[in-house]
N, C-alpha and C positions, 0 to 999 in steps of 0.2 A: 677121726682121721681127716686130713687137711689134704685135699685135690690142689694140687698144681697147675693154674690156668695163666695160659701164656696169649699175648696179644703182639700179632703181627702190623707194626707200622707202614704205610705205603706212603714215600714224600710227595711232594704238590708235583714233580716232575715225572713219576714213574717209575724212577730210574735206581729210584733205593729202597728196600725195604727192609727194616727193623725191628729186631723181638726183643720185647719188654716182657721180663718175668713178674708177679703181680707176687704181692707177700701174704701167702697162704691165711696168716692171721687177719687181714683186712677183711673187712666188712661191709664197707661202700665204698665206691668210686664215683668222684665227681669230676666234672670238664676241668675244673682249677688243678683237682689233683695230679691228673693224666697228663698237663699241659707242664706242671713245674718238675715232676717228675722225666719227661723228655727232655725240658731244658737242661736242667742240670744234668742227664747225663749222655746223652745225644747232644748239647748246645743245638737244637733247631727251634728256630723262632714260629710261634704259633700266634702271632697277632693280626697276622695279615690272611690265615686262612680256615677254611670252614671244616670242623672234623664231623665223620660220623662213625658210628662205631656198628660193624654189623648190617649196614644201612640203613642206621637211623642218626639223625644229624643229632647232636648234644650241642646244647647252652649251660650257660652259667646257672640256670636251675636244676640241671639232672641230676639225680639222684638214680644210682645203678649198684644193686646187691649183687656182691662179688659170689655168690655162692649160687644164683643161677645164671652165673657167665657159663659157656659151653670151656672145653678145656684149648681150644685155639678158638682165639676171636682176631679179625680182621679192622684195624683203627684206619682211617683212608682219611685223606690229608686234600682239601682243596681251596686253590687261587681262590681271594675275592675279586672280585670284578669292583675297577676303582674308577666309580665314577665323576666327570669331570664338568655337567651340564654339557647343551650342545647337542641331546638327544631329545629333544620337545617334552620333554618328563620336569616334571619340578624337582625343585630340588631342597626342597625343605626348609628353605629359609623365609617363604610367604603359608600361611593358610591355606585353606582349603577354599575358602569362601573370595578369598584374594585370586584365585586360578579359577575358578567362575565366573566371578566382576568381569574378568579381562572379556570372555568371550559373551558374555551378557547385555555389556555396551554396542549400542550398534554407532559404527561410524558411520557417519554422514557421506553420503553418495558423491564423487567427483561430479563434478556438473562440466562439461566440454564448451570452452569458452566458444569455441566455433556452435554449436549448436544454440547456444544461448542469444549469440548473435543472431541467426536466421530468424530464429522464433520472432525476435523484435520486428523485422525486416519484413517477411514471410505472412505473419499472421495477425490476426486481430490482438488487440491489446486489451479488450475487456473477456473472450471467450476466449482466445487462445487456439481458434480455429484460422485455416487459410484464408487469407484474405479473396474477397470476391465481390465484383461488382452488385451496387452500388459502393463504393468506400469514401467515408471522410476521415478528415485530421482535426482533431482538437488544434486550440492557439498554442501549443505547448510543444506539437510535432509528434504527438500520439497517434496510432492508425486505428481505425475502428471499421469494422463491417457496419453498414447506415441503417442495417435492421436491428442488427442484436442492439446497437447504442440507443436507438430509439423505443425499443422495447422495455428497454431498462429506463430508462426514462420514464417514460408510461407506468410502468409498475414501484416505481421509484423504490430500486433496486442499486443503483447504482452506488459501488464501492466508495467509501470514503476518500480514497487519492484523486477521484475526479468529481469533487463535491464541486469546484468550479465549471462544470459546466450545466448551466440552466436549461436549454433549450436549442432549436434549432442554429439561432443564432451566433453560439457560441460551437458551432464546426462547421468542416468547409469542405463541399464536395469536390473528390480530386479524380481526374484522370490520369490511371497509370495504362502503360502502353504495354502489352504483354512480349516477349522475346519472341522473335521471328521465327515462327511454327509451331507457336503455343499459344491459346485459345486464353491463358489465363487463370483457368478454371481447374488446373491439374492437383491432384491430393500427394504431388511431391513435395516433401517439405525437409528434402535434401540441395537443391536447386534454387538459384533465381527462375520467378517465373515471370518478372519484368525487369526493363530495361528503360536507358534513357533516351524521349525522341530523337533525339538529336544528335548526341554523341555514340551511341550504343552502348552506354557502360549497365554492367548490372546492378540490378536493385537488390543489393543485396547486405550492404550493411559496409563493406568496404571503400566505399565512396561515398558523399558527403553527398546530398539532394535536397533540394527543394520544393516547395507547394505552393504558387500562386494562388492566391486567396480571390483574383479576380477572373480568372477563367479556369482555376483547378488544375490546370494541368501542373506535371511533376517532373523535374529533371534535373540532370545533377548541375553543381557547382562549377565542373569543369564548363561544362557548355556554356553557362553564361558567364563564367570569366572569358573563354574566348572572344566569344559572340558578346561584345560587347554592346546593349542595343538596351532601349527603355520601352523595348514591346516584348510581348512573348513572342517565342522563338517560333510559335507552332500557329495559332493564331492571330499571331498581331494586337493583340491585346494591350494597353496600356498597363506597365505595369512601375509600382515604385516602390524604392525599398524597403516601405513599411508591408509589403504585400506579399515578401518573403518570408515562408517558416519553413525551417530548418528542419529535415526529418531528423526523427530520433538523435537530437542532436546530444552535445556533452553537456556536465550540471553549468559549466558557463554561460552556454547558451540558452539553455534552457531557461536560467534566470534572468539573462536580457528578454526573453518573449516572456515573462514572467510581468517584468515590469512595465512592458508594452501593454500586455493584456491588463492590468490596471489602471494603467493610464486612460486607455481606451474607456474601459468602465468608468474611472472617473468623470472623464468627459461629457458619457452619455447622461449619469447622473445630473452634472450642472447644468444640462443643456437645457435636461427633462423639469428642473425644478424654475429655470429661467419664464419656459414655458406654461408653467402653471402660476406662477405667480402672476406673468400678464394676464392670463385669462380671468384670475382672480380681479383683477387690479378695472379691468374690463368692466366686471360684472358689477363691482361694487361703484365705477362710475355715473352705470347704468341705472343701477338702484336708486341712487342719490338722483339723478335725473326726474325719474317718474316719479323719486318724492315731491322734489322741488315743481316738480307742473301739476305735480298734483292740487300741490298748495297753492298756486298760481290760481288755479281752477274757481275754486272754492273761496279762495279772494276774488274772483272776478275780473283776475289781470287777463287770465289766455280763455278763449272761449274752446268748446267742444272742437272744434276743427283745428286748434292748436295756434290761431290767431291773437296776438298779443292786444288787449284791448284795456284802454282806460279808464276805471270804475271810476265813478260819476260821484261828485262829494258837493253838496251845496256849497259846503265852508270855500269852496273854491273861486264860485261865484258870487258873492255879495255884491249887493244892489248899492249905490253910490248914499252915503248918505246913514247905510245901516249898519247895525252892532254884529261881525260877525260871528258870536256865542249863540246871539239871540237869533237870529239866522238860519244857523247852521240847527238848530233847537226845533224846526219845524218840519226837519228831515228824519226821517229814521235812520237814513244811512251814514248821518254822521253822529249818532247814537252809539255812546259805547256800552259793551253789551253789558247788560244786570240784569237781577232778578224778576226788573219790573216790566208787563207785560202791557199792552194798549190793547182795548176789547173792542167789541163792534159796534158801539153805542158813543162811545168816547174814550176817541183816542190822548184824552190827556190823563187820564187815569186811571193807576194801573191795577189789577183783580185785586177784590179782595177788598179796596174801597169805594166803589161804587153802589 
């Protein structure tokens, strides 16, 4: 005997509900069946929503015997939610491994041009600490604390961008003037902590400055364009315009003091080799000197006191009348020298025949 089991429909809105009679002889019930079966006779479209049946959601796989349905079952009808992106969810057109990558990379940190600038201005250029007295400038318009640079020197540490500087030589003690009620010495490194004597402008990167390489002191550009004068402003120093360096100036200028600083070294180099060469040129005159008296000596021309004197030659004198070969033959000293010796017995014949 065949149980009659009826299935109550509820639409995606609420507002309708539906009884579908199921045919006693069926067997199984699947989602395709249920779904073509309401189309065609309800015409309600089931593509756009989720069914479940009894409160269990059905897919294209279920598989549901019609003989342990209860005799009213409840079909419940619901909206998909249509998603459009725009919810930080993926959306299934990248991998899994592609929505990791993104948050995997790290970006690179904004760097604040205004901070970036202070730093230059503010601090040392090889530590990166606050600038503090003593302080020099490379020929380049680099600023350096006079300890840490010299330290790194000593330990010959020093970074390859400042391979050109060798030694004391190549930097130049500068006096900065600290802002009116500051010592200088402050660990702000939001602030100017110097200014210029003269003008009062800050040292701080916004204005273009100066380093006389002849008495150190630092001040901007403006000042000595006004003040127009061939001394320092501060102590009267002579100054000329090869003895201005440019703080932290732009790559143009950097590369006029670039070729200055070259030139400069070249300089010293032909100056240094000018000077060795005479000294050489000196010594080797010298040498030849003390050869040449030497051999004087020993010829008989300069005596021990360096008095120039006339070796005595018989041949010079011959007696009026005489042969001067035969003469000169009775002298030794005008003998020229061989192998043959005069003994003490007789000097006319020489050893070996006597």
């Amino acid at each position: 005997m065949h149980i009659r089991r009826q299935i109550f429909v509820k639409s995606p809105d609420c507002q309708k509900v539906v009884a579908l009679q199921l045919d006693p002889a069926q067997s199984l019930l699947t989602l395709s069946g249920i779904t073509s079966l309401l189309e065609s006779s309800q015409r309600i479209s089931f593509s756009a929503c989720s069914i479940t049946l009894d409160g269990k959601l059905l897919n294209g796989s279920t598989r549901i015997q019609v003989s342990k349905l209860p005799s009213v079952s409840m079909l419940t009808l619901f909206p998909r939610l249509r998603g459009g992106g725009g919810d930080g969810g993926a959306t299934g057109a990248e991998s899994r491994d592609c929505y990791l990558n993104m948050y995997a990379e790290k970006k690179p940190d904004k760097v604040d041009p205004n901070e970036q600038r202070l730093s230059k201005w503010l601090n040392c250029a090889l530590s990166n600490e606050p600038l503090a007295e003593p302080c020099v400038i490379d020929l380049l318009g680099n600023l350096f604390n006079k300890e840490v640079l010299v330290h790194a020197l000593l330990s010959k540490r020093l970074p390859k961008q400042f391979s050109y500087i060798k030694g004391l030589k190549d930097m130049v003690n500068i006096k900065l003037t600290p802002v009116a009620g500051s010592d200088g010495s402050s660990q702000d490194t939001t602030s100017a902590q110097f200014q210029c004597p003269v003008s009062g402008l800050e040292f701080n990167g916004k204005y273009k400055f100066f380093a006389l390489r002849g008495c150190g002191h630092v001040m901007s550009a403006k000042a000595l364009k006004e003040v127009k004068s061939s001394s320092c402003l501060v102590c009267h120093a002579d100054v000329k315009d090869s003895d201005k360096i440019v703080i932290n100036g732009t790559e143009e200028e950097v590369d006029l003091l670039r070729e200055r600083m070259e030139e400069e070294k070249a300089k010293l180099r032909e100056k240094k080799g000018v000077s060795k060469k005479s000294k050489n040129g000196a010594a080797v005159v010298a040498d030849t000197g003390a050869k040449v008296a030497k051999r004087q000596i020993e010829d008989g021309n300069v005596n021990g006191n360096g008095i120039t004197v006339k070796k005595f030659k018989a041949a010079d004198k011959v007696p009026v009348n005489a042969t001067k070969e035969v003469y000169a033959s009775l002298f030794t000293s005008s003998k020229k020298k061989s192998d043959f010796r005069e003994t003490y017995s007789c000097r006319s014949l020489p050893l070996g025949r006597n």
